[in-house]
PyMOL commands that place a pseudoatom at each C-alpha (Angstrom):
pseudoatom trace, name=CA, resn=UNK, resi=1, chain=A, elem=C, hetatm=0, pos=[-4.771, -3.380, 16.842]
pseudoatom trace, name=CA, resn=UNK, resi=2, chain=A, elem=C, hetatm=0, pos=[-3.009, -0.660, 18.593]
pseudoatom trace, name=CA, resn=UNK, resi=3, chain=A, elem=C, hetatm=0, pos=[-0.052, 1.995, 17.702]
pseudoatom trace, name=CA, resn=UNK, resi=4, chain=A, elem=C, hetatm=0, pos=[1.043, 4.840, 19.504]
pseudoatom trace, name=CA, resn=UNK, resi=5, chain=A, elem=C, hetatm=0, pos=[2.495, 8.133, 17.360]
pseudoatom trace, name=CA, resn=UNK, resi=6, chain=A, elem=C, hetatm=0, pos=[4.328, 10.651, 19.344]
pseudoatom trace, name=CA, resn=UNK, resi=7, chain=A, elem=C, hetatm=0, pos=[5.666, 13.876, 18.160]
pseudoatom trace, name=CA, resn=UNK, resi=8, chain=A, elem=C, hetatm=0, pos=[9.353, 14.587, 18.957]
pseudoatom trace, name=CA, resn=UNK, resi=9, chain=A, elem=C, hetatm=0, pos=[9.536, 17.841, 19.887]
pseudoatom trace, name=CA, resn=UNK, resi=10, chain=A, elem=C, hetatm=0, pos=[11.576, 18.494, 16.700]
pseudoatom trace, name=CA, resn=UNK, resi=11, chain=A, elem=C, hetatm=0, pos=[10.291, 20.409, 13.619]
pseudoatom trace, name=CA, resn=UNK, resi=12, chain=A, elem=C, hetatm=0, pos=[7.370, 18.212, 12.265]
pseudoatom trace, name=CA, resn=UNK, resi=13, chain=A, elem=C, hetatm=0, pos=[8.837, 14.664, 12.818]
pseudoatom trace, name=CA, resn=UNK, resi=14, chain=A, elem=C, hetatm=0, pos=[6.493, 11.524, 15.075]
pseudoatom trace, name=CA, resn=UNK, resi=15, chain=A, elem=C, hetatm=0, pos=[7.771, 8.491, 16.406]
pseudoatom trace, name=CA, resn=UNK, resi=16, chain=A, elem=C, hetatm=0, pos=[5.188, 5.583, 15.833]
pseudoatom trace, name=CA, resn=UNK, resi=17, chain=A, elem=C, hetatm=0, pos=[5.358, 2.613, 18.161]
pseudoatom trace, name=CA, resn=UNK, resi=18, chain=A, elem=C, hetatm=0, pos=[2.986, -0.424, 16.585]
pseudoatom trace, name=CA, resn=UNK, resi=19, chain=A, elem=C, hetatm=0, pos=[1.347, -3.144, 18.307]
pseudoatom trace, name=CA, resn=UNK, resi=20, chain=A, elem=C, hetatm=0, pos=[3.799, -5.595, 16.789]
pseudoatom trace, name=CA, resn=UNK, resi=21, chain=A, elem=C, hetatm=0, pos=[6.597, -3.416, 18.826]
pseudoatom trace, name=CA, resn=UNK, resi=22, chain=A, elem=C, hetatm=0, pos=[7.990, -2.019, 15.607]
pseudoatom trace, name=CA, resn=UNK, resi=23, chain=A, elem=C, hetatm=0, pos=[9.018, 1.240, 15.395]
pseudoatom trace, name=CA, resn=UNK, resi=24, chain=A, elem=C, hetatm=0, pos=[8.972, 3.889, 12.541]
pseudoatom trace, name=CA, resn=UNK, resi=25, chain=A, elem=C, hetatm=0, pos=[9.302, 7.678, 11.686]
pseudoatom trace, name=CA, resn=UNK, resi=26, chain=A, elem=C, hetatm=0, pos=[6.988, 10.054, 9.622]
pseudoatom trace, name=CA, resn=UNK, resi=27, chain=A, elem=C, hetatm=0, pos=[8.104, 13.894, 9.025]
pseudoatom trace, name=CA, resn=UNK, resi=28, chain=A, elem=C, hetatm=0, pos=[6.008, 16.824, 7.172]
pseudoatom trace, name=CA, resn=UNK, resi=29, chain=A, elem=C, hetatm=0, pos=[7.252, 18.813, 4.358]
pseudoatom trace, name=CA, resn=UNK, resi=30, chain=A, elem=C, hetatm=0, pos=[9.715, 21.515, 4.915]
pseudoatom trace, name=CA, resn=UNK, resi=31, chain=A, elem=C, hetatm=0, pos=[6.583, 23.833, 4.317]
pseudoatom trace, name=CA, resn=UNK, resi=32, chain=A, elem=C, hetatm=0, pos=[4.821, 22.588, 6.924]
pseudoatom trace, name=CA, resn=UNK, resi=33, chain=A, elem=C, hetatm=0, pos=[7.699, 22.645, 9.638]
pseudoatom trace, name=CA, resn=UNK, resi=34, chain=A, elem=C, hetatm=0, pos=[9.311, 19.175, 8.638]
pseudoatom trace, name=CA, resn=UNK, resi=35, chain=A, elem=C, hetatm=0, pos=[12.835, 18.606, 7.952]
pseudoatom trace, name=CA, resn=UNK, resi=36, chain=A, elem=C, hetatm=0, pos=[11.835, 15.807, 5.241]
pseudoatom trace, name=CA, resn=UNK, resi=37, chain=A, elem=C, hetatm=0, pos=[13.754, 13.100, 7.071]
pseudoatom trace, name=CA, resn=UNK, resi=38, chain=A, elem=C, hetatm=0, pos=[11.168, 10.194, 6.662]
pseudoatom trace, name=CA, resn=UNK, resi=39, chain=A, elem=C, hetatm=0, pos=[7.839, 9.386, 5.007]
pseudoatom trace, name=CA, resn=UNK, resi=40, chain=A, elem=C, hetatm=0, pos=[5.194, 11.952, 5.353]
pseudoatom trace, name=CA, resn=UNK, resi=41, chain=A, elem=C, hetatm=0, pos=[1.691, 10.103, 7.086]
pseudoatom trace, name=CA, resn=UNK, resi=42, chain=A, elem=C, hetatm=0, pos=[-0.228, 10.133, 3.782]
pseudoatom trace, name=CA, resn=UNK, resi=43, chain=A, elem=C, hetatm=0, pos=[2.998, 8.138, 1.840]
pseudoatom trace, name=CA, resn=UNK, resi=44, chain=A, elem=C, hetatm=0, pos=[2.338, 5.764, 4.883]
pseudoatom trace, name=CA, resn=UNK, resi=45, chain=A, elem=C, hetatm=0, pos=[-1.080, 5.194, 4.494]
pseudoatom trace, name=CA, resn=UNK, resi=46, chain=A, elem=C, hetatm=0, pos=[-0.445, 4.315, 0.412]
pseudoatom trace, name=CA, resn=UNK, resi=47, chain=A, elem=C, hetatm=0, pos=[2.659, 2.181, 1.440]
pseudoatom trace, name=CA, resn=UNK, resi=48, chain=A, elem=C, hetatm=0, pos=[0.800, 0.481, 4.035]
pseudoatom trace, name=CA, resn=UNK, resi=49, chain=A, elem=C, hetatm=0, pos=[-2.628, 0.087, 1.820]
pseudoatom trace, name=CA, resn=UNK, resi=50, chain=A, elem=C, hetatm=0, pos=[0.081, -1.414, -1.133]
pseudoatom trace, name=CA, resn=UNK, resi=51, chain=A, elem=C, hetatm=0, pos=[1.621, -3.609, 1.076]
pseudoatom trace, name=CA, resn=UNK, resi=52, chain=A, elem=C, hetatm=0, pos=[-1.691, -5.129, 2.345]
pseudoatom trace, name=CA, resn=UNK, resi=53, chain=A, elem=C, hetatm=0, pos=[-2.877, -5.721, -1.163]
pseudoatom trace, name=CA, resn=UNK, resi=54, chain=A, elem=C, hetatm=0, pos=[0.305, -7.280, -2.390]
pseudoatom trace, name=CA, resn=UNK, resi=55, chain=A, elem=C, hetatm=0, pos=[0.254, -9.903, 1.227]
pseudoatom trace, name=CA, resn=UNK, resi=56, chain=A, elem=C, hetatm=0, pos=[-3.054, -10.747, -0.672]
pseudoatom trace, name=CA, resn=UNK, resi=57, chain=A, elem=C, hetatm=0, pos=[-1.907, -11.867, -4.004]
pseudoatom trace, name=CA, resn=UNK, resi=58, chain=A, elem=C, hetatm=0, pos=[1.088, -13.622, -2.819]
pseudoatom trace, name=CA, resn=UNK, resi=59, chain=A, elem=C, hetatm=0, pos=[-0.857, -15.597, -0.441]
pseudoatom trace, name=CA, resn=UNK, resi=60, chain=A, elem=C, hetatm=0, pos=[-3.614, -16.515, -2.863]
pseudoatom trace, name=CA, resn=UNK, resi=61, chain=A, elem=C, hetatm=0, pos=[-1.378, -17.213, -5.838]
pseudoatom trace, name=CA, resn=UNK, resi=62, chain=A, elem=C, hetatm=0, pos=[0.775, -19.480, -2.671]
pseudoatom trace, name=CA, resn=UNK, resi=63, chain=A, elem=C, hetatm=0, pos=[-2.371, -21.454, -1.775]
pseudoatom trace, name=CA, resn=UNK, resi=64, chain=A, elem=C, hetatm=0, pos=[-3.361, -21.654, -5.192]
pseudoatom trace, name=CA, resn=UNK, resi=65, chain=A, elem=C, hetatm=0, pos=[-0.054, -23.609, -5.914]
pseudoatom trace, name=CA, resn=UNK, resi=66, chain=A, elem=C, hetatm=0, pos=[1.279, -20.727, -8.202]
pseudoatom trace, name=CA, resn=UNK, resi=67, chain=A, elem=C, hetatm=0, pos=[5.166, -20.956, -8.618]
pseudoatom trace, name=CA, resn=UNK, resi=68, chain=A, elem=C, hetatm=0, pos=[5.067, -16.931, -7.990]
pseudoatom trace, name=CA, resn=UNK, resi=69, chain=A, elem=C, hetatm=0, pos=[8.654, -15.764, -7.245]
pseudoatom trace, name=CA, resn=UNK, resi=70, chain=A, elem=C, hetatm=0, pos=[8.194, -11.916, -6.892]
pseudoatom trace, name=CA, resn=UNK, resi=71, chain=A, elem=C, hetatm=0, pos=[5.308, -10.240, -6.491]
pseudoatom trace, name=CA, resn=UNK, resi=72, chain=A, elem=C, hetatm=0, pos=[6.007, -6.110, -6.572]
pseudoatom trace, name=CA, resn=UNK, resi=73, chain=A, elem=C, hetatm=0, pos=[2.904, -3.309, -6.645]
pseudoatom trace, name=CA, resn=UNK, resi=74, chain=A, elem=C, hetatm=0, pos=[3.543, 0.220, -8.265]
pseudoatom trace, name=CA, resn=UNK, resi=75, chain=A, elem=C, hetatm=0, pos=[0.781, 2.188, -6.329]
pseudoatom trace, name=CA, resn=UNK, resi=76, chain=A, elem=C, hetatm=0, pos=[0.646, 6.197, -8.208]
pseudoatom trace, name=CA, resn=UNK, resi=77, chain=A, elem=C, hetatm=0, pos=[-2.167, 8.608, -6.423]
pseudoatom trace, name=CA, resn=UNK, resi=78, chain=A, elem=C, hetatm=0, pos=[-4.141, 11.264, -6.743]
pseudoatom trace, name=CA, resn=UNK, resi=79, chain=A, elem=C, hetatm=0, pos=[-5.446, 13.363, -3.819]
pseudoatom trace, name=CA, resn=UNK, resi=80, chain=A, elem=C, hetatm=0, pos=[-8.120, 16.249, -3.060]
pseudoatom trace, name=CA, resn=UNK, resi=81, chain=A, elem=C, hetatm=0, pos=[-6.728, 19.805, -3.404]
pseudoatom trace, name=CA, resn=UNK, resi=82, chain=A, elem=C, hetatm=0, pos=[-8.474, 21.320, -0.940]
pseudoatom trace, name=CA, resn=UNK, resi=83, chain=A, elem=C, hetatm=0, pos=[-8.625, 19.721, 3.245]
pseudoatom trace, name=CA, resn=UNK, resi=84, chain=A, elem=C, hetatm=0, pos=[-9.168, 17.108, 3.789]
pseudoatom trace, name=CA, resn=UNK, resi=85, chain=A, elem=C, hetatm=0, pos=[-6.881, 15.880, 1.483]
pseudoatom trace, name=CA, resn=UNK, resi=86, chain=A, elem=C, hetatm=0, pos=[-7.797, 12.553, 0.780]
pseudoatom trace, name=CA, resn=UNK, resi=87, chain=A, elem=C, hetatm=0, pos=[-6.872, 10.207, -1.847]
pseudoatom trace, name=CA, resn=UNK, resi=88, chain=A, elem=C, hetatm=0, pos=[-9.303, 10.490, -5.166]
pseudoatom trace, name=CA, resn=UNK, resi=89, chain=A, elem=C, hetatm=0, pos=[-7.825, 8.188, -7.347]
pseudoatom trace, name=CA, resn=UNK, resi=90, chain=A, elem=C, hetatm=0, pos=[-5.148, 5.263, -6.726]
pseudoatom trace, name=CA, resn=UNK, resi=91, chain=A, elem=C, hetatm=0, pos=[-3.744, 3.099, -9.236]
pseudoatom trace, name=CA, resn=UNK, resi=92, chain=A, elem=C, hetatm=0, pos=[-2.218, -0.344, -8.477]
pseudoatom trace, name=CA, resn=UNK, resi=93, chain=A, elem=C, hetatm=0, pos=[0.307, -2.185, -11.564]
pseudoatom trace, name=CA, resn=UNK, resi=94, chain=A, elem=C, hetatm=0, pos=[1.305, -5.046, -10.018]
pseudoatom trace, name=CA, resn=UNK, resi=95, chain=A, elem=C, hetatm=0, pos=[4.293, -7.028, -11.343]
pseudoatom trace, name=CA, resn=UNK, resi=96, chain=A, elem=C, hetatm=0, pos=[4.153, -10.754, -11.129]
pseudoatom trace, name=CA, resn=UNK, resi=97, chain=A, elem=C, hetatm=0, pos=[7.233, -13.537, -11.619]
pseudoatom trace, name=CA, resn=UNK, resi=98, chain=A, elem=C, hetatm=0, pos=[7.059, -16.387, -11.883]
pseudoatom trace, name=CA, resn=UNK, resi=99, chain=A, elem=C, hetatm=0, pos=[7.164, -20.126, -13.941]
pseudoatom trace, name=CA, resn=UNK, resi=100, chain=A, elem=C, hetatm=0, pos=[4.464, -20.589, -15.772]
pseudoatom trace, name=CA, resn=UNK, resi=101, chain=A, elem=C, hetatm=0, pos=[2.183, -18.074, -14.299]
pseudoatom trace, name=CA, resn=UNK, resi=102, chain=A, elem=C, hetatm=0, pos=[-1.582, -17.907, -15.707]
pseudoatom trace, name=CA, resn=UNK, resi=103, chain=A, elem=C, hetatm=0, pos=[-3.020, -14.099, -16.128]
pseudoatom trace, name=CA, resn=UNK, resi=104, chain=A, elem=C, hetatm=0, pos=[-6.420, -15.449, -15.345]
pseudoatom trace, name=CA, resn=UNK, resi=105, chain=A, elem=C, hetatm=0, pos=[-4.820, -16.689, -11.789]
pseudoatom trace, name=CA, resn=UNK, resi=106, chain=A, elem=C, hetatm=0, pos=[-3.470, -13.066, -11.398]
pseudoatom trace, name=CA, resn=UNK, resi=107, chain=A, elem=C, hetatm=0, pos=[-6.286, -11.214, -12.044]
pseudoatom trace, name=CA, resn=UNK, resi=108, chain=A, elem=C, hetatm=0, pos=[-8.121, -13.414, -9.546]
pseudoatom trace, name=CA, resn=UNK, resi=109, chain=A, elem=C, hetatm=0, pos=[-6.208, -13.313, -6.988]
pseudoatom trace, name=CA, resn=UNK, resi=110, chain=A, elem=C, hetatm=0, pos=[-5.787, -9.248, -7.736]
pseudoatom trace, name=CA, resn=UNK, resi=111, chain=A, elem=C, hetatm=0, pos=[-9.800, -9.631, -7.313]
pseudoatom trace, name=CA, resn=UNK, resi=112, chain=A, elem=C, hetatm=0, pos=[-9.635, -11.084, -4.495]
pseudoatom trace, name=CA, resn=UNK, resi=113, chain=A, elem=C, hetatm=0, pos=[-7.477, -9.147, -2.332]
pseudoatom trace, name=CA, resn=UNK, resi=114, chain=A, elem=C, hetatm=0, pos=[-9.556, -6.202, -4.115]
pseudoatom trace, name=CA, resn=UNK, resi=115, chain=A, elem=C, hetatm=0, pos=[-13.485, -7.188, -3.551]
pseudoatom trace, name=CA, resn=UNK, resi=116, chain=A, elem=C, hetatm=0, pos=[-12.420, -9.311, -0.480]
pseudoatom trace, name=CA, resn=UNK, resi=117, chain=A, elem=C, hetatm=0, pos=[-9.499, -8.922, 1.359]
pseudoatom trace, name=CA, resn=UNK, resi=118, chain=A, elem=C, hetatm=0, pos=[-7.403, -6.012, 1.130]
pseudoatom trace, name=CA, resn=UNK, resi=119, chain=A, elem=C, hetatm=0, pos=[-8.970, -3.689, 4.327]
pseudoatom trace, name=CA, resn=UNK, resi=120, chain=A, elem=C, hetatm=0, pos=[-6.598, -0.824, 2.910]
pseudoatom trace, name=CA, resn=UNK, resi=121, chain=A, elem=C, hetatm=0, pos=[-7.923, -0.943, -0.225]
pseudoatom trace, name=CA, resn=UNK, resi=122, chain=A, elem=C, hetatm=0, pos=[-11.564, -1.300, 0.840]
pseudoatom trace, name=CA, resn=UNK, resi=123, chain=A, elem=C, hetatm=0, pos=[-12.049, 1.381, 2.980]
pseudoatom trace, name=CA, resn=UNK, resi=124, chain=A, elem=C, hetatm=0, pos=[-9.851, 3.796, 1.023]
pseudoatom trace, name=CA, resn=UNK, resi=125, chain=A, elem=C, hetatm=0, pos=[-12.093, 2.509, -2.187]
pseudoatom trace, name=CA, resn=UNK, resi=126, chain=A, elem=C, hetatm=0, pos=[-14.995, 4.561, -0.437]
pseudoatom trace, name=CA, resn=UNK, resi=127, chain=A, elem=C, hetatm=0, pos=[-13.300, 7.969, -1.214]
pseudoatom trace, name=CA, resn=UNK, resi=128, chain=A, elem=C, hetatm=0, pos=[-10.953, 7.126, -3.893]
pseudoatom trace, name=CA, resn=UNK, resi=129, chain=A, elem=C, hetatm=0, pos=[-11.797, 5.622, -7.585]
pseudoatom trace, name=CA, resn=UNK, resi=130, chain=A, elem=C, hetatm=0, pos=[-9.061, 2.201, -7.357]
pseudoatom trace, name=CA, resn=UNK, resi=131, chain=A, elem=C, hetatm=0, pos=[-7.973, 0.460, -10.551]
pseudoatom trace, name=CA, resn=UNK, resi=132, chain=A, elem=C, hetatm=0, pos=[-5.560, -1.922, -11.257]
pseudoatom trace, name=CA, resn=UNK, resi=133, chain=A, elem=C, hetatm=0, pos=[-3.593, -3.535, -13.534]
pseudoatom trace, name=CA, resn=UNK, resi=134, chain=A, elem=C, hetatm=0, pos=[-0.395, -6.294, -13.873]
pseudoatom trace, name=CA, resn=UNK, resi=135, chain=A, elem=C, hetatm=0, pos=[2.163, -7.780, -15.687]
pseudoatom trace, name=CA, resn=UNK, resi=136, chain=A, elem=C, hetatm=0, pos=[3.487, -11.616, -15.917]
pseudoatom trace, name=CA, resn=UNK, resi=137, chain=A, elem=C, hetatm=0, pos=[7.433, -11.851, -15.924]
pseudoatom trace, name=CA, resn=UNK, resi=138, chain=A, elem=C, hetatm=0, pos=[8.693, -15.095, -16.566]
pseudoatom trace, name=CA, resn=UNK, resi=139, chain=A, elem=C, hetatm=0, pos=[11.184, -16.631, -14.901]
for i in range(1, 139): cmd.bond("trace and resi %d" % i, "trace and resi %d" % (i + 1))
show_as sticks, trace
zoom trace
C-alpha cells in the first residue's frame, strides 16, 4: 500500500494521492495555520478506521446470508491532552437494517471485524480502550 501527502503551499492544507489513484484533502485548525477547508488528519484516521470496521460487518453479515440493507457506524473519540495526541478511547454504535436480522449475527460479525479483521481497529486498540455497541432496524 502506498499514498503520497503533499502540502500545498497554502496555510495548513495537504493533498493526498492513494495507491488506488484517489485523491483527497486534509487541513489543520485555524489555530494551527489551517483555513478549516477539509478533514483534519486525525478525523481521517477515525473515518478511515470506521469505514474499515463497517466493510467488515457488511461483508460477514453478506456471506452469512443476512438480508442487511444498511449498515451505518457512529464512531465518538477521545484523545490524549498532551503530544502525542493519540486516541484513548473510541466508541463504535453501529446501526444495522435489515429483514429479519438476528442480534446474535450482529454481534458476531461486530466480533469479528473487531478480534479479527478490522486492521484500523486493531492497531489503534493498542493505545485506545475500543467498545462497541448496535442497534437492529427493521425493514
Amino acid at each position: 500500500m502506498e499514498c503520497k501527502v503533499k502540502w500545498t503551499g497554502d496555510g495548513m492544507s495537504f493533498l493526498a494521492e492513494t495507491g488506488s489513484n484517489h485523491a483527497l484533502v486534509m487541513d489543520g485548525a485555524p489555530e494551527a495555520g489551517g483555513r478549516n477547508l477539509a478533514p483534519r488528519p486525525m478525523e481521517m484516521v477515525l473515518v478511515g478506521t470506521g469505514g474499515c470496521s463497517a466493510f467488515d460487518v457488511v461483508m460477514i453479515l453478506k456471506k452469512g446470508r443476512h438480508a442487511i440493507s444498511g449498515c451505518e457506524v457512529s464512531l465518538k473519540a477521545e484523545r490524549a491532552e498532551t503530544d502525542p495526541k493519540i486516541f484513548t478511547r473510541i466508541h463504535f454504535h453501529f446501526r444495522v437494517s435489515g429483514k429479519s436480522l438476528k442480534p446474535e449475527a450482529v454481534a458476531r460479525a461486530i466480533e469479528l471485524s473487531k478480534d479479527k479483521f478490522c486492521s484500523a481497529s486493531i492497531m489503534l486498540g493498542k493505545t485506545a480502550k475500543i467498545t462497541h455497541d448496535f442497534e437492529i432496524v427493521e425493514d
